[in-house]
Backbone atoms as SQL, in Angstrom:
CREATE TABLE atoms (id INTEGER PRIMARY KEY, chain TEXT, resi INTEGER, resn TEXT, atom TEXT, x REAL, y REAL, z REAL);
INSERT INTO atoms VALUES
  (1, 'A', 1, 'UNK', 'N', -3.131, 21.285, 5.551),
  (2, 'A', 1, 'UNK', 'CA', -3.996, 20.208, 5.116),
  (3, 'A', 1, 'UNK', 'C', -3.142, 19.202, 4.351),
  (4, 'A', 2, 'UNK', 'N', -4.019, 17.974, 4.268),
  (5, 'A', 2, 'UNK', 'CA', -2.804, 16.705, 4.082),
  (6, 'A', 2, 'UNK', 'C', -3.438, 16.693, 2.824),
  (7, 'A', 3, 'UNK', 'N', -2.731, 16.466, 1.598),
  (8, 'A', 3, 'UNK', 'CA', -3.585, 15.537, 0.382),
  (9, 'A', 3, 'UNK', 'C', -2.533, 14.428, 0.015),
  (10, 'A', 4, 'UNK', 'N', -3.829, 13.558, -0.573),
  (11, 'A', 4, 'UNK', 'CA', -3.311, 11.972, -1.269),
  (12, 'A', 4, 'UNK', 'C', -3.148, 12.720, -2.379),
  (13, 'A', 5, 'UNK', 'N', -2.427, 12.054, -3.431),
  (14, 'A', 5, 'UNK', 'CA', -2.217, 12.231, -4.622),
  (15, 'A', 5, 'UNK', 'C', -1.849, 10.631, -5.459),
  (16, 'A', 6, 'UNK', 'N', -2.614, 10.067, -6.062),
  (17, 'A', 6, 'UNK', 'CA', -2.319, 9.027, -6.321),
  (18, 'A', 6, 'UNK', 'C', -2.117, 8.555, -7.718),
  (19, 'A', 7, 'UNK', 'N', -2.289, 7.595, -8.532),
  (20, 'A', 7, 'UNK', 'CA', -2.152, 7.175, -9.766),
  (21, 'A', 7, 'UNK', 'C', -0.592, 7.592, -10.504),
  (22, 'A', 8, 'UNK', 'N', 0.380, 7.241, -9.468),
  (23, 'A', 8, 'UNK', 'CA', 1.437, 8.636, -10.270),
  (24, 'A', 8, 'UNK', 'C', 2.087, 7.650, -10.716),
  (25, 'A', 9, 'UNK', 'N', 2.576, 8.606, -12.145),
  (26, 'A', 9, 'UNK', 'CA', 4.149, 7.389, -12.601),
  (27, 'A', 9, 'UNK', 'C', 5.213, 6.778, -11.900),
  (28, 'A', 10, 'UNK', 'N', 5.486, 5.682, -11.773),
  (29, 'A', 10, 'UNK', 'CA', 6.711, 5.437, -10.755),
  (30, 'A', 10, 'UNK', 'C', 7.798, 6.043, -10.891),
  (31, 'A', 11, 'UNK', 'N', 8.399, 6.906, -11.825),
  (32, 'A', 11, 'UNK', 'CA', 9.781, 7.530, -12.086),
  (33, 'A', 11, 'UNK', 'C', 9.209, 9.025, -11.503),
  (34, 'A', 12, 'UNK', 'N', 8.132, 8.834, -10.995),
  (35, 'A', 12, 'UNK', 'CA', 7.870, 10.726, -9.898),
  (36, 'A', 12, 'UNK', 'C', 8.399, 10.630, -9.057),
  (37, 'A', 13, 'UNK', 'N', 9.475, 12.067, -8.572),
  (38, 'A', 13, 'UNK', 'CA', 9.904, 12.390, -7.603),
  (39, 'A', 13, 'UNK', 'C', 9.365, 13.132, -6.446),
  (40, 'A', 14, 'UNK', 'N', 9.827, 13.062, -5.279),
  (41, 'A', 14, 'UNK', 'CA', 9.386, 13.975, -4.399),
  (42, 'A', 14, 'UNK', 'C', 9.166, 15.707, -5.086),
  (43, 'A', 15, 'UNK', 'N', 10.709, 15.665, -5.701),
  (44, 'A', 15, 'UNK', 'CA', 10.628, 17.176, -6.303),
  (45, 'A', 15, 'UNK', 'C', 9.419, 17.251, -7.340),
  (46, 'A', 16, 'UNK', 'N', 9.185, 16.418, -8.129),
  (47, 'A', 16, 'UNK', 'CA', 8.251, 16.678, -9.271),
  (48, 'A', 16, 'UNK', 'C', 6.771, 16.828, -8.437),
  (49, 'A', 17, 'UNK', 'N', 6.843, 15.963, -8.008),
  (50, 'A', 17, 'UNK', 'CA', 5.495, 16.240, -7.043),
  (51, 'A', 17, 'UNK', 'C', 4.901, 17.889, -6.278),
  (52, 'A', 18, 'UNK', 'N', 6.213, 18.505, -5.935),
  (53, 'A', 18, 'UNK', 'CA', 6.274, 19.822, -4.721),
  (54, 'A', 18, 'UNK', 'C', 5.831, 20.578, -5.886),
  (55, 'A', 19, 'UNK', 'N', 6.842, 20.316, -7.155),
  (56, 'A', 19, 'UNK', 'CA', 6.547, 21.947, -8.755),
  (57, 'A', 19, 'UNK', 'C', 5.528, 21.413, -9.098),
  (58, 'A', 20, 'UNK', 'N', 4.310, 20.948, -8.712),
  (59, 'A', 20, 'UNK', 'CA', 3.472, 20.500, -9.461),
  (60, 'A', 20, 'UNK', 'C', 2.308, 21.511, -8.303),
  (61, 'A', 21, 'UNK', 'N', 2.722, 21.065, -6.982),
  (62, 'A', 21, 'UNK', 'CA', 1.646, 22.178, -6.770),
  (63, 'A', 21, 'UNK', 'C', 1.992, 23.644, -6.052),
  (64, 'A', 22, 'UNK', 'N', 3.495, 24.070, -6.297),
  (65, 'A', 22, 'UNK', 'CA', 3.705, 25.245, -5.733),
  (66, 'A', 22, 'UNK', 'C', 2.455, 26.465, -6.058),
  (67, 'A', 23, 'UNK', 'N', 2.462, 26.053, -7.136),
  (68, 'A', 23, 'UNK', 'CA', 1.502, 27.511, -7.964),
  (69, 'A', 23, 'UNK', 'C', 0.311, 27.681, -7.094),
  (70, 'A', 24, 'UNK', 'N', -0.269, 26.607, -6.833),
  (71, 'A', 24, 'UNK', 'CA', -1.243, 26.543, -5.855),
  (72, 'A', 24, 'UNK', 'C', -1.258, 27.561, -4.355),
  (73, 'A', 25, 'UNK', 'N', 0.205, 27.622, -3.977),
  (74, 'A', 25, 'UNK', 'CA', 0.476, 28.098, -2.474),
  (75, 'A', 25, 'UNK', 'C', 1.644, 27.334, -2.057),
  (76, 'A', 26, 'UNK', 'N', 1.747, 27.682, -0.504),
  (77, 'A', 26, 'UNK', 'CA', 3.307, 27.343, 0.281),
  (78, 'A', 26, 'UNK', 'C', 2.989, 25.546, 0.090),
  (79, 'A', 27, 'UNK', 'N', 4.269, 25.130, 0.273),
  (80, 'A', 27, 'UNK', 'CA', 3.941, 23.205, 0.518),
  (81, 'A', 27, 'UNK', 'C', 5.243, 23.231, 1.523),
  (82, 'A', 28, 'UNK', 'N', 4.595, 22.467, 2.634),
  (83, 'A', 28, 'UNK', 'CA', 5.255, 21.749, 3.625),
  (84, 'A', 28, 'UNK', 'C', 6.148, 21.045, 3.903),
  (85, 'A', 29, 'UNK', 'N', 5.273, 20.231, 2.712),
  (86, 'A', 29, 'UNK', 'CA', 6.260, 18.657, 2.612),
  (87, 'A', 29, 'UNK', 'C', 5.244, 18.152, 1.231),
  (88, 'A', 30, 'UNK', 'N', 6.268, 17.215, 0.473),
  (89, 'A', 30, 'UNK', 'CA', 6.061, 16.583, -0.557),
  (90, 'A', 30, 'UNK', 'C', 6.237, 15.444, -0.626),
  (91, 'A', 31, 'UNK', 'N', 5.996, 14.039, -0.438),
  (92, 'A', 31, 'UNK', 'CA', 6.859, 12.967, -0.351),
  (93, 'A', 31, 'UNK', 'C', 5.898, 11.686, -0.900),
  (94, 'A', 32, 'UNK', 'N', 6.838, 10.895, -1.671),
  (95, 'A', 32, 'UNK', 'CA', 6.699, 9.941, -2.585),
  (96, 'A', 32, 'UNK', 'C', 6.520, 8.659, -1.695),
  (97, 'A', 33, 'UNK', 'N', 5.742, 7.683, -1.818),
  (98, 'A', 33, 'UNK', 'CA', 5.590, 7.034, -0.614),
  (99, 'A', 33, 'UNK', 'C', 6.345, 5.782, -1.266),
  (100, 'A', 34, 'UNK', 'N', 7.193, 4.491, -0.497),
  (101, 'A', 34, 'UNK', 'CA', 8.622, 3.787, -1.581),
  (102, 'A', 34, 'UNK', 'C', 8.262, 2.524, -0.383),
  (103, 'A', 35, 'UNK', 'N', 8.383, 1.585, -1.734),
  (104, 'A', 35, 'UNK', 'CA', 8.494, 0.330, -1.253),
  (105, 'A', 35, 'UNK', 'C', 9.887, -0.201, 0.181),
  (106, 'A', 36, 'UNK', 'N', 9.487, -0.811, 1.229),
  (107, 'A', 36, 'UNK', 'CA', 10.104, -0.677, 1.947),
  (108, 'A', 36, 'UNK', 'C', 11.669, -1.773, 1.469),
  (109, 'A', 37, 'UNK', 'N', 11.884, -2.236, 1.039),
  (110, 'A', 37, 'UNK', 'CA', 12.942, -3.559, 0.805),
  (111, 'A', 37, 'UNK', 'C', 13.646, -2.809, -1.279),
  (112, 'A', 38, 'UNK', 'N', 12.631, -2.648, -1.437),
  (113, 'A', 38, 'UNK', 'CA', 13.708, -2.221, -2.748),
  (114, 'A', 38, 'UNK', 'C', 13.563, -0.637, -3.403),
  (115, 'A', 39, 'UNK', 'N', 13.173, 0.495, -2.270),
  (116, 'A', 39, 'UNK', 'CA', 12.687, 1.666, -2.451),
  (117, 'A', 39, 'UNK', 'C', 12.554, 2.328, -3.393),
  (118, 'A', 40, 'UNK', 'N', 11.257, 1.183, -4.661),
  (119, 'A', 40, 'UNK', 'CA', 10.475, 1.940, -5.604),
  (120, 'A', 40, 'UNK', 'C', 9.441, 2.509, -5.280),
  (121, 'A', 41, 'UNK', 'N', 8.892, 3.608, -5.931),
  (122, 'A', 41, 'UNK', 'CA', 7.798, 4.059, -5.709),
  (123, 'A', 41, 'UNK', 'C', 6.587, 3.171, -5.891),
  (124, 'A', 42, 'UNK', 'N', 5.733, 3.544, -5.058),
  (125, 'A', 42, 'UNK', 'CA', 4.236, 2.457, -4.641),
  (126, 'A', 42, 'UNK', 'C', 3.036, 3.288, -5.794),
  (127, 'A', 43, 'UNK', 'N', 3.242, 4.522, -6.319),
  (128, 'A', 43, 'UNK', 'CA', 2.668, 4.790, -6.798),
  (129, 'A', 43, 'UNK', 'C', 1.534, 5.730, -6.485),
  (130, 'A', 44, 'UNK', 'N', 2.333, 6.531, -5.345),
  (131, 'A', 44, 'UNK', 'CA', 1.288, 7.890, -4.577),
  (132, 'A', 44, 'UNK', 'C', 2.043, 8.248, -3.413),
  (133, 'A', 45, 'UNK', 'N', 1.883, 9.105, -2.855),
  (134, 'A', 45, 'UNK', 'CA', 2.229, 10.038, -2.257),
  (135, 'A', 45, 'UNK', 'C', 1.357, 10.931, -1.314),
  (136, 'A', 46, 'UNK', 'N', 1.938, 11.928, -1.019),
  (137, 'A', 46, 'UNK', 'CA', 1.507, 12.992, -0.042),
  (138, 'A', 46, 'UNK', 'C', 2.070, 14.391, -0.038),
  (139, 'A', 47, 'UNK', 'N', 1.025, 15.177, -0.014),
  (140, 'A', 47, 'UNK', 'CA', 1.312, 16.998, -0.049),
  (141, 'A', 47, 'UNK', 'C', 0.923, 17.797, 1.205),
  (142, 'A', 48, 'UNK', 'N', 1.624, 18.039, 1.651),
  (143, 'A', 48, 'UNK', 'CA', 1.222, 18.733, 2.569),
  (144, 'A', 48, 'UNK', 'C', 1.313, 20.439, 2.576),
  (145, 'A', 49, 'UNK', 'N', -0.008, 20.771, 2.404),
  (146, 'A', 49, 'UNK', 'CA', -0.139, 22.186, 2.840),
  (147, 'A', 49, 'UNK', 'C', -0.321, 23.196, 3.657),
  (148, 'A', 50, 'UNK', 'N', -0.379, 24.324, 4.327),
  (149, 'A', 50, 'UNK', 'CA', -0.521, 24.984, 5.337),
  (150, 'A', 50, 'UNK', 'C', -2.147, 25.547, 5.200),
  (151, 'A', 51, 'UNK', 'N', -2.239, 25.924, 3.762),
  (152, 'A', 51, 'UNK', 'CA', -3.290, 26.795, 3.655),
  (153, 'A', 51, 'UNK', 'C', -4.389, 25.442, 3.386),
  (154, 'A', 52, 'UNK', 'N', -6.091, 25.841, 4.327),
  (155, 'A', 52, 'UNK', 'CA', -6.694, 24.734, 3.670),
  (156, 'A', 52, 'UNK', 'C', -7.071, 25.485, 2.068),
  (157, 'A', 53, 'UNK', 'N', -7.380, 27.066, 2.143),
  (158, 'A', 53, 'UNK', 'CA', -8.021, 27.191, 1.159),
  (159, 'A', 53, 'UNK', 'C', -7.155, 26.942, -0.212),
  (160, 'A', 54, 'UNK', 'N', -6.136, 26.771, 0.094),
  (161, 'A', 54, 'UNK', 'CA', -4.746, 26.993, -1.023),
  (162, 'A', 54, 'UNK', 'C', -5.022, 25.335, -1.404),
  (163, 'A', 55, 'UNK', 'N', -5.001, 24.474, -0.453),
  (164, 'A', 55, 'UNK', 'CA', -5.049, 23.200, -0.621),
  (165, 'A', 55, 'UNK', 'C', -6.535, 22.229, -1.194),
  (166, 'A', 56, 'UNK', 'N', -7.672, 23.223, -1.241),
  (167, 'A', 56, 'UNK', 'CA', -8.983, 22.928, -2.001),
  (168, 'A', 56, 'UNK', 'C', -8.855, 23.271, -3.504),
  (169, 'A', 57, 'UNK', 'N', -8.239, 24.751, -3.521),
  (170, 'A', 57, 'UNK', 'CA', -7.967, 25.080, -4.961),
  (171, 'A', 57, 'UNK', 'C', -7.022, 23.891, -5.775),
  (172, 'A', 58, 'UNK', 'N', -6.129, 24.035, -4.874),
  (173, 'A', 58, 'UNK', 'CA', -5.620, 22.604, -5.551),
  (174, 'A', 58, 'UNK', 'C', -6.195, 21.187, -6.306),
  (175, 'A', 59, 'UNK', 'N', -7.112, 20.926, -5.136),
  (176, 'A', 59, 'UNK', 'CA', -7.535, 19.478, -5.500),
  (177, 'A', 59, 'UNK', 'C', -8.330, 19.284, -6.598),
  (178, 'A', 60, 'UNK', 'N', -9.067, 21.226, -6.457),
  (179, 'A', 60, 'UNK', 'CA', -10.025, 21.472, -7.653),
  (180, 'A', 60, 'UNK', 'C', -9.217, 21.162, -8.792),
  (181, 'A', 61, 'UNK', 'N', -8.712, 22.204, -9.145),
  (182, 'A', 61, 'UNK', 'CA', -7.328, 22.132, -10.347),
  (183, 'A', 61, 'UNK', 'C', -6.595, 20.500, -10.733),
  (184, 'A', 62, 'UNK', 'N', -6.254, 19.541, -10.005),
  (185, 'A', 62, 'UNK', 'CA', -5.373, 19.186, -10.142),
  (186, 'A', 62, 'UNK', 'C', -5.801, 17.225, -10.251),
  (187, 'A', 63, 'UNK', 'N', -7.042, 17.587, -9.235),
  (188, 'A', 63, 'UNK', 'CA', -7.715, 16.283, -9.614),
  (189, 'A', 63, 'UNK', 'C', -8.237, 15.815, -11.102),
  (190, 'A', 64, 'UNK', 'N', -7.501, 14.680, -11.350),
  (191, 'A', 64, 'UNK', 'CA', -7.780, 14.362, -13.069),
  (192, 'A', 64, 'UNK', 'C', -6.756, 14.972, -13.543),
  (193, 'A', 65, 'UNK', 'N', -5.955, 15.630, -13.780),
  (194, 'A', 65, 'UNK', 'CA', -5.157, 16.249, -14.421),
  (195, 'A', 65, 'UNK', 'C', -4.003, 15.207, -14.927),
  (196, 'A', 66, 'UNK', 'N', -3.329, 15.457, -15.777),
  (197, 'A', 66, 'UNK', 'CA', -2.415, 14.499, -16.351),
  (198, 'A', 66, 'UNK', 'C', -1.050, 14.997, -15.803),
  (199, 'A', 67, 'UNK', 'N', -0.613, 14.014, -15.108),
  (200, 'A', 67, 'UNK', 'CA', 1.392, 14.066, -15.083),
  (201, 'A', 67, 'UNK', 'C', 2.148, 12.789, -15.224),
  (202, 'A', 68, 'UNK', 'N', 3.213, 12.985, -16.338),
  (203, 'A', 68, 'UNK', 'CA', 3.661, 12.108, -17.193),
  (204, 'A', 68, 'UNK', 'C', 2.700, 10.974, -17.602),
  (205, 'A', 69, 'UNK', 'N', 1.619, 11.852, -18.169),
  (206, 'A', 69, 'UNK', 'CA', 0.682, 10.362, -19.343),
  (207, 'A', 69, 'UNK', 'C', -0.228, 9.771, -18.420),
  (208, 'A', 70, 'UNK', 'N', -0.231, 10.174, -16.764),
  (209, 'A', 70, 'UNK', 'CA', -1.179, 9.751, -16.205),
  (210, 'A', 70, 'UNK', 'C', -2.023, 10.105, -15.471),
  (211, 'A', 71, 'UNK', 'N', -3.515, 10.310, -15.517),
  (212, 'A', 71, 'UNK', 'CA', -4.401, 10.932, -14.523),
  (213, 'A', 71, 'UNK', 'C', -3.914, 10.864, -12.727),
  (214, 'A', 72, 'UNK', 'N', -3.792, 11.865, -12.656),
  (215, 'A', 72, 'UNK', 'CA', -3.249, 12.007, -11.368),
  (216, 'A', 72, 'UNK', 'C', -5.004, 12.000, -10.402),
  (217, 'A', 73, 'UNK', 'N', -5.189, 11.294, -8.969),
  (218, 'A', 73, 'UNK', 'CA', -6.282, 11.630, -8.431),
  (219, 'A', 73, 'UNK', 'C', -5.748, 12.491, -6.963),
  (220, 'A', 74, 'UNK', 'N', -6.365, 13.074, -6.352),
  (221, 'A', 74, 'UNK', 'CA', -5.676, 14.232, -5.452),
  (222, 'A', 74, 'UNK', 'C', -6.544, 14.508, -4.987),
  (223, 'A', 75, 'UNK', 'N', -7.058, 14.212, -3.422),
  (224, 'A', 75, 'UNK', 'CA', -7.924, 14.341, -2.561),
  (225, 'A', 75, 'UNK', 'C', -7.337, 14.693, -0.953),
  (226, 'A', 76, 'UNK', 'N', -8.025, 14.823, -0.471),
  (227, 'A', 76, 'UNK', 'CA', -7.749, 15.099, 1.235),
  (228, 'A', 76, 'UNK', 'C', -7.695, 13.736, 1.769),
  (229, 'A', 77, 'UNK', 'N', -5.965, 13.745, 2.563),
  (230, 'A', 77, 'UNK', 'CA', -5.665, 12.505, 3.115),
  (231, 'A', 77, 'UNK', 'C', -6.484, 12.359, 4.187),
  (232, 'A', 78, 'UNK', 'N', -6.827, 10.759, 4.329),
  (233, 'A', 78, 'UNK', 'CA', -7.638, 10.261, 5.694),
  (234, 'A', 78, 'UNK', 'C', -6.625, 9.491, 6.367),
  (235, 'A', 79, 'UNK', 'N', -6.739, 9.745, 7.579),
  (236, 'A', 79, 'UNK', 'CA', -6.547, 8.776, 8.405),
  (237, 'A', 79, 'UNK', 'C', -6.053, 7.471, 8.221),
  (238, 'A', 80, 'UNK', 'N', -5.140, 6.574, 8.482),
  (239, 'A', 80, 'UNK', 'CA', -5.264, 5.038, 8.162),
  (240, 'A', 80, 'UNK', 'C', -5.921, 4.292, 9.127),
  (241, 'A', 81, 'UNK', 'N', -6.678, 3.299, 9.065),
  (242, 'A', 81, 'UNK', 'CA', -7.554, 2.456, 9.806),
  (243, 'A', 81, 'UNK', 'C', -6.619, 1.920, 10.976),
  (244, 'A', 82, 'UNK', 'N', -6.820, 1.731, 12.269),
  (245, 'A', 82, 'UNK', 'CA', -5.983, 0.983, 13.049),
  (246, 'A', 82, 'UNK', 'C', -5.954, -0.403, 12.415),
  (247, 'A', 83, 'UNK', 'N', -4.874, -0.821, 12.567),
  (248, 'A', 83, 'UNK', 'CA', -4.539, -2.327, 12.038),
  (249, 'A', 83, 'UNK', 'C', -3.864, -3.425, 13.356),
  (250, 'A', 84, 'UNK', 'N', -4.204, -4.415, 12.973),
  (251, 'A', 84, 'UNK', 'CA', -4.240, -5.527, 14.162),
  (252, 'A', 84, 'UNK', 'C', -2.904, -5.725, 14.306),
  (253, 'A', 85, 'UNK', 'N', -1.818, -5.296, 15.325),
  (254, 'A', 85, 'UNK', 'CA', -0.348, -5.529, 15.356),
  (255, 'A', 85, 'UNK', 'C', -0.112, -6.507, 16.469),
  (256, 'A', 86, 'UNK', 'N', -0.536, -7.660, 16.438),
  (257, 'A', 86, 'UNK', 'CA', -0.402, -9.147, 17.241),
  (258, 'A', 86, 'UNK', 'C', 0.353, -9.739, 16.257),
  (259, 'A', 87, 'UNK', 'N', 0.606, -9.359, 14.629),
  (260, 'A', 87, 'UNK', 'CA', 2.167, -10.364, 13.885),
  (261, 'A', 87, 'UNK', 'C', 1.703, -10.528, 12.971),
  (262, 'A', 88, 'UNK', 'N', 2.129, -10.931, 12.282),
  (263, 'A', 88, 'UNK', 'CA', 1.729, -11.601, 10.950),
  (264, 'A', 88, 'UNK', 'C', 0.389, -12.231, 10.862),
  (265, 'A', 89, 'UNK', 'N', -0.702, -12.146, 9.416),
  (266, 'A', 89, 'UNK', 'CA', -1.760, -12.698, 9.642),
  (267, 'A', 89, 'UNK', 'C', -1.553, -14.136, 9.355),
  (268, 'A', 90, 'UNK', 'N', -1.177, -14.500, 9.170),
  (269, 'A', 90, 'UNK', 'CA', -1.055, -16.195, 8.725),
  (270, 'A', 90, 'UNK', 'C', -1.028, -16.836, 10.144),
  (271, 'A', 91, 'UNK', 'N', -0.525, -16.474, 11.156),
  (272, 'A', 91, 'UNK', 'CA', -0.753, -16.814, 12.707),
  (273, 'A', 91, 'UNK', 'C', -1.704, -16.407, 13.163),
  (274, 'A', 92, 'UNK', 'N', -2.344, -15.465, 13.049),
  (275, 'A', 92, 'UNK', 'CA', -3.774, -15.596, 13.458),
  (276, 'A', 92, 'UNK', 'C', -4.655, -16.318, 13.451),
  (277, 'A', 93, 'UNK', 'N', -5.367, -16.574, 14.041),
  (278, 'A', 93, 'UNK', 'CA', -6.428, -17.648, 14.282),
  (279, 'A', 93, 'UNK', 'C', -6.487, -19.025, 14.254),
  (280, 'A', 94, 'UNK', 'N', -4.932, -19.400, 14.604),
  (281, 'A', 94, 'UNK', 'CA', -4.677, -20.510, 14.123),
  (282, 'A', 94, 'UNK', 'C', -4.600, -21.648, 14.886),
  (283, 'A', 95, 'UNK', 'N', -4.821, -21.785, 16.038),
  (284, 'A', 95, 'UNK', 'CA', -5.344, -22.585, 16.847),
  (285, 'A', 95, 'UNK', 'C', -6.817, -22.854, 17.098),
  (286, 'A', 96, 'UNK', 'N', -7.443, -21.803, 16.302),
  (287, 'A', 96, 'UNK', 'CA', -9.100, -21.995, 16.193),
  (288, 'A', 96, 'UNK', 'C', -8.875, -23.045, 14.377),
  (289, 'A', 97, 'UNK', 'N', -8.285, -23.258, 14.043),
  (290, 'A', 97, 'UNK', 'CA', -8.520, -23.995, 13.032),
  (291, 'A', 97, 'UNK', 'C', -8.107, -25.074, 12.952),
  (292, 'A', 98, 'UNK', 'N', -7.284, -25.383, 14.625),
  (293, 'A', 98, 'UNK', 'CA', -6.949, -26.575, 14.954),
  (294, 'A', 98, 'UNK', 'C', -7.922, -27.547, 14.956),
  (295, 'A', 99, 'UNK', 'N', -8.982, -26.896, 16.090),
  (296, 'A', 99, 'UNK', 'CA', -9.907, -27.230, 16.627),
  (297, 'A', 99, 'UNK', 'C', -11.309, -27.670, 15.946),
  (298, 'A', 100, 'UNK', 'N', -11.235, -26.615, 14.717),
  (299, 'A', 100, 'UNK', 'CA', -12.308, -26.927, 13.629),
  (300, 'A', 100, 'UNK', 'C', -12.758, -28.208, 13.206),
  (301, 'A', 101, 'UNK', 'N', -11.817, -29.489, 13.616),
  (302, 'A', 101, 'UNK', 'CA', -11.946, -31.157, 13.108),
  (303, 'A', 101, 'UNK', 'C', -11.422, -31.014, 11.879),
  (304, 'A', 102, 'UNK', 'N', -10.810, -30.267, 11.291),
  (305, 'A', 102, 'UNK', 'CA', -10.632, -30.246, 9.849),
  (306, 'A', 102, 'UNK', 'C', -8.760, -31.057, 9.969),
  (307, 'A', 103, 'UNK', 'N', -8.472, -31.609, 10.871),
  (308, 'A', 103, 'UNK', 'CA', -7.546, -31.964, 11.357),
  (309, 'A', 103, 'UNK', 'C', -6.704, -32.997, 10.579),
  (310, 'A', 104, 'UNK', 'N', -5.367, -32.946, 9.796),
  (311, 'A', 104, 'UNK', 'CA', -4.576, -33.983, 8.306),
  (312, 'A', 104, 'UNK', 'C', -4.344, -34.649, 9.382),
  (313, 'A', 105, 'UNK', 'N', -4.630, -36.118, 8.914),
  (314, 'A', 105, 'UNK', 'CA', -3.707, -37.248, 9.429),
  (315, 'A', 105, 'UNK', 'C', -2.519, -37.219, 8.728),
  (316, 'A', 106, 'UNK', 'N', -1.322, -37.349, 10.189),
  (317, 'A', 106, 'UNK', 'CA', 0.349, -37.912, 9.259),
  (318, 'A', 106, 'UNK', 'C', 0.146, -39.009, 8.694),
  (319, 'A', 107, 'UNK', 'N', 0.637, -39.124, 7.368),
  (320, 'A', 107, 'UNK', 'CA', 1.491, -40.768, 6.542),
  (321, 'A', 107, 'UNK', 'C', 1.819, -41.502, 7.625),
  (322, 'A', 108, 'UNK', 'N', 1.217, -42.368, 7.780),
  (323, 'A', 108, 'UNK', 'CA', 2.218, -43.584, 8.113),
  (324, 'A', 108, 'UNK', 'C', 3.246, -44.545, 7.359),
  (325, 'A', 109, 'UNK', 'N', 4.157, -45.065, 7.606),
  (326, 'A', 109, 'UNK', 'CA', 5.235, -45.317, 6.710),
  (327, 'A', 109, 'UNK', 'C', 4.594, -46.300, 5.847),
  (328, 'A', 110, 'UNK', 'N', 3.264, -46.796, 6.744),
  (329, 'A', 110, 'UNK', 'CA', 2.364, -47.709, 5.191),
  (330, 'A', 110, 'UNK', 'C', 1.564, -47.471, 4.286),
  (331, 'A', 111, 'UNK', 'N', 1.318, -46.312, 4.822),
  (332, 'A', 111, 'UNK', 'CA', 0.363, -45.364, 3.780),
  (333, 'A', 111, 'UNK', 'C', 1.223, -44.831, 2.889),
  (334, 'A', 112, 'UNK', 'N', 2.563, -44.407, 2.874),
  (335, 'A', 112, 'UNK', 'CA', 3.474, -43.495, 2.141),
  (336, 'A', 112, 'UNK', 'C', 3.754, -44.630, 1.322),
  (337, 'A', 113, 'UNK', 'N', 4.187, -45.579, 1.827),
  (338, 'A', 113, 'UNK', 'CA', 4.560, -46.851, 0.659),
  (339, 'A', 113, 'UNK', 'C', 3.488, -47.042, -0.062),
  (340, 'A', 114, 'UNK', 'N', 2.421, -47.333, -0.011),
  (341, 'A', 114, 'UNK', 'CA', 1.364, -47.475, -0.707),
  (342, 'A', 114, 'UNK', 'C', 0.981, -46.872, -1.861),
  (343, 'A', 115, 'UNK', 'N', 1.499, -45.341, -1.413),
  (344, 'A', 115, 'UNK', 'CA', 0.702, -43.870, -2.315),
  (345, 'A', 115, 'UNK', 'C', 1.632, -44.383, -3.321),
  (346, 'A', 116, 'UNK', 'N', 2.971, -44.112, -2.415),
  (347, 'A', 116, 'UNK', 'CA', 3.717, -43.633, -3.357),
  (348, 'A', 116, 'UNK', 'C', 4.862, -44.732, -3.753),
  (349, 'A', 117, 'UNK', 'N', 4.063, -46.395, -4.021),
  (350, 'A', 117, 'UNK', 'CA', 5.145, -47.287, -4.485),
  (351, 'A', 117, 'UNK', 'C', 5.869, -48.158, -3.542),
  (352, 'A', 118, 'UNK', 'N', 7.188, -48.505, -3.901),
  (353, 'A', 118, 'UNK', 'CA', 7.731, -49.022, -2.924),
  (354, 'A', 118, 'UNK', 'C', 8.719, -48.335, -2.490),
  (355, 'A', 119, 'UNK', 'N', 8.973, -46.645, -2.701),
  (356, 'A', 119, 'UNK', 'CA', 9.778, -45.719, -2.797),
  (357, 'A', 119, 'UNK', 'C', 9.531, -45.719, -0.966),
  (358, 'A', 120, 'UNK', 'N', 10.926, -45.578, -0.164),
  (359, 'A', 120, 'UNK', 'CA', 10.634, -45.176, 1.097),
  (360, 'A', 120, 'UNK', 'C', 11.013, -43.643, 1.332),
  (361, 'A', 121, 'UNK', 'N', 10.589, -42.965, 2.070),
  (362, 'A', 121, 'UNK', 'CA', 10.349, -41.437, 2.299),
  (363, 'A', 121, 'UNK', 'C', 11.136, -41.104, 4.137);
């Protein structure tokens, strides 16, 4: 069974994470989930257990519990939502907002003089 474990201090390790729930039963895998470009911790993680019943006792125990000064929350991982992989969202829909009439007129070089003086651009 998968659990979230979240709210954690950013200086938690994978290891601190695993001794936190050995007592519980066997663990799989332990792992700290890390910013992709400067690999700090995001601030949660994942436990993976074999046993479910080993892995309920856990969540009982361990949900709310304090590690380093902070309520730890620790539930059964879900699924992540499918997410729209056509690119970046800022390109999305963006030819429908062409179309909207909401459409900037360019400066013309007499309008720019105007705004902005006799400064040319």
């Amino acid at each position: 069974m998968k659990l979230f474990v979240g709210n954690l201090a950013f200086n938690v390790t994978d290891d601190d994470l695993r001794r936190v729930f050995e007592p519980f039963g066997e663990i799989t895998g332990a792992s700290i989930v890390k910013e992709r470009m400067s690999g700090e911790s995001r601030g949660f993680g994942f436990v993976e257990m074999p046993s479910k019943k080993e892995a309920e006792e856990a969540i009982i125990k361990l949900n709310g519990s304090e590690m380093n000064g902070r309520g730890m929350t620790v539930n059964e991982a879900r699924p992540m939502p499918e997410r729209d992989r056509s690119g970046p969202s800022r390109f999305r829909g963006q030819d429908s907002r062409r179309q909207s009439g909401s459409k900037k007129k360019s400066m013309t070089k007499n309008r720019r003089k105007s705004k902005f003086g006799n400064r040319m651009y």
